[in-house]
C-alpha positions in Angstrom: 0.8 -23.8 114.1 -1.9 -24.2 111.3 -1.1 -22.3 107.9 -3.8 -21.6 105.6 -4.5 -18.8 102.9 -1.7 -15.8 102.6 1.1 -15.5 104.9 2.0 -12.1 104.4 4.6 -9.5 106.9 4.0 -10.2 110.4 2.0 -13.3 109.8 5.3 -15.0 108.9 6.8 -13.8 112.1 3.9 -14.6 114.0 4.2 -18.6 112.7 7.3 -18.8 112.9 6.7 -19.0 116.8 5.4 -22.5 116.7 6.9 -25.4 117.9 5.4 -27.2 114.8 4.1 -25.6 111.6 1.7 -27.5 109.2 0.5 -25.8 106.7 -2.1 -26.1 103.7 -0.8 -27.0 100.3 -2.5 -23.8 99.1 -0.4 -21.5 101.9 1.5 -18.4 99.5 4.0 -16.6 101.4 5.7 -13.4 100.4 7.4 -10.9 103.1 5.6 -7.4 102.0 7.9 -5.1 103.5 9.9 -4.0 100.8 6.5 -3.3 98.4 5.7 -1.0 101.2 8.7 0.5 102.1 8.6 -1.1 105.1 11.7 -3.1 107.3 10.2 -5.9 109.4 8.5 -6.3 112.4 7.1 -8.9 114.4 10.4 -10.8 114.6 10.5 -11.9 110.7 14.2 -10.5 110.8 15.2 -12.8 113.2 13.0 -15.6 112.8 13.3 -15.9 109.1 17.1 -15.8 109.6 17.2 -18.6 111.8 14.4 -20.6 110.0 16.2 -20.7 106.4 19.6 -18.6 106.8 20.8 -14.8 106.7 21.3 -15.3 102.2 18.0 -16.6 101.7 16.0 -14.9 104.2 17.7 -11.4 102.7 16.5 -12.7 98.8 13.1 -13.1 100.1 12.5 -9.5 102.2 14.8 -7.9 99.3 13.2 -9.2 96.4 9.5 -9.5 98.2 8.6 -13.1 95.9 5.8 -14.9 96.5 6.8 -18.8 97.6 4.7 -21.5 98.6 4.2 -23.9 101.3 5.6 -26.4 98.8 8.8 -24.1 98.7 8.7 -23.4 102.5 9.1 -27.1 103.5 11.7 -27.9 101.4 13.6 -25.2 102.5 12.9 -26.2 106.7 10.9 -23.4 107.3 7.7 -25.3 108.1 7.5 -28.9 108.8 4.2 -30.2 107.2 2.4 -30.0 104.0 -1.0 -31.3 103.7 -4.2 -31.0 101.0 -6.6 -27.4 102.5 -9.2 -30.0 103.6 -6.6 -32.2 105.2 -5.4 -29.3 107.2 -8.0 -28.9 110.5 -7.8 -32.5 111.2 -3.5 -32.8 110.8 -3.7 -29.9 113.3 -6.1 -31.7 115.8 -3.9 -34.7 115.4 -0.6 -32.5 116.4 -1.9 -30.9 118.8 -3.4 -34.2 120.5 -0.5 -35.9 120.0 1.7 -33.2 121.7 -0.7 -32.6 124.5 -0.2 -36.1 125.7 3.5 -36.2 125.1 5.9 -35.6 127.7 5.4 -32.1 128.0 7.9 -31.2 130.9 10.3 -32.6 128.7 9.4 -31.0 125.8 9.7 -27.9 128.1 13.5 -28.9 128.5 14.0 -29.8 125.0 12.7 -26.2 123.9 14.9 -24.5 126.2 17.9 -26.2 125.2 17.2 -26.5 121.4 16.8 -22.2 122.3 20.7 -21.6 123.5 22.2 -24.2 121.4 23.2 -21.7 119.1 24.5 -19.8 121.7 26.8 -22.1 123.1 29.6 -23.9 123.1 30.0 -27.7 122.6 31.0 -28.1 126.0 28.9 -25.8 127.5 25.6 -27.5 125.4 26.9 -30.8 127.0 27.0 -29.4 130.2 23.4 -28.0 130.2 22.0 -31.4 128.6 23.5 -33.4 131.3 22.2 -31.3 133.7 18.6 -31.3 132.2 18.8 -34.7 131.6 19.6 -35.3 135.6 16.7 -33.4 136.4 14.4 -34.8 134.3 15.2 -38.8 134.8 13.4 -37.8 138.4 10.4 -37.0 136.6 7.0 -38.9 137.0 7.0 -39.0 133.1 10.4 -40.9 132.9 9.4 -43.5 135.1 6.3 -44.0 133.2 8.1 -43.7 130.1 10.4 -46.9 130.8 7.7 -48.3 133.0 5.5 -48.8 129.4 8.8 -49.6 126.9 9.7 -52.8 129.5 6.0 -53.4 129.3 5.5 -52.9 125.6 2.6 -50.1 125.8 1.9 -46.6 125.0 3.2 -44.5 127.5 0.2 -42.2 129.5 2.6 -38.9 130.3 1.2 -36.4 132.9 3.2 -33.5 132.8 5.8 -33.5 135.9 
């Protein structure tokens, strides 16, 4: 997810959806609700919550402040701060360099980065060993350890 401008209400639910959130160093958030009487929508309750925790995410929608992509790093909301001009090409990188990554795995990853705080230890050890089984049968595995034991970038294709 690219960030640039005001990040206002939904728009902050809305990028909190991405896997991996850059944003420009210019990027002012603020959570508008509460200057309009408003509650949240878009899944800014929840997302906010898990993105920076239930006492900070209640000061910002509460108090409505503006913050910046300087203060939403630091925090873990987003991941990436870059200069405005900066910010097309850092997103063309990402989204290159994720493209031809191991995308089935990042698929698995997703999924059990998503229940994780859901479940318990064991169980979370139980469902990694089970994704982990299923995915050293992959195309992309072999490849993977095919190019480490021959020192090259690996060329991933998805399954």
């Amino acid at each position: 997810m690219a960030l640039n401008g005001v990040v206002a209400g939904g728009a902050i639910g809305l990028a909190l959806t991405g896997d991996y959130i850059v944003a420009a160093d210019v990027v002012r958030f603020r959570t508008a609700y509460a200057a309009l009487g408003l509650v949240g929508d878009a899944g800014v309750t929840k997302l906010l919550t898990e993105a920076l925790g239930v006492r900070r995410a209640r000061s910002l929608m509460l108090t409505n402040r503006c913050f910046t992509a300087v203060d939403a790093a630091s925090w873990g909301m987003i991941d990436e701060v870059v200069s405005a001009a900066q910010l097309a090409g850092r997103a063309r990188e990402l989204a290159l360099q994720f493209a031809a990554g191991p995308t089935a795995a990042f698929r698995r990853m997703k999924a059990l980065l998503a229940e994780a705080a859901d479940s318990s230890y064991e169980g979370q050890l139980d469902r990694e060993r089970d994704e982990m089984l299923e995915a050293a049968h992959t195309a992309d595995v072999r490849e993977g350890i095919r190019a480490f034991m021959e020192k090259r970038q690996p060329i991933f294709v998805g399954r």
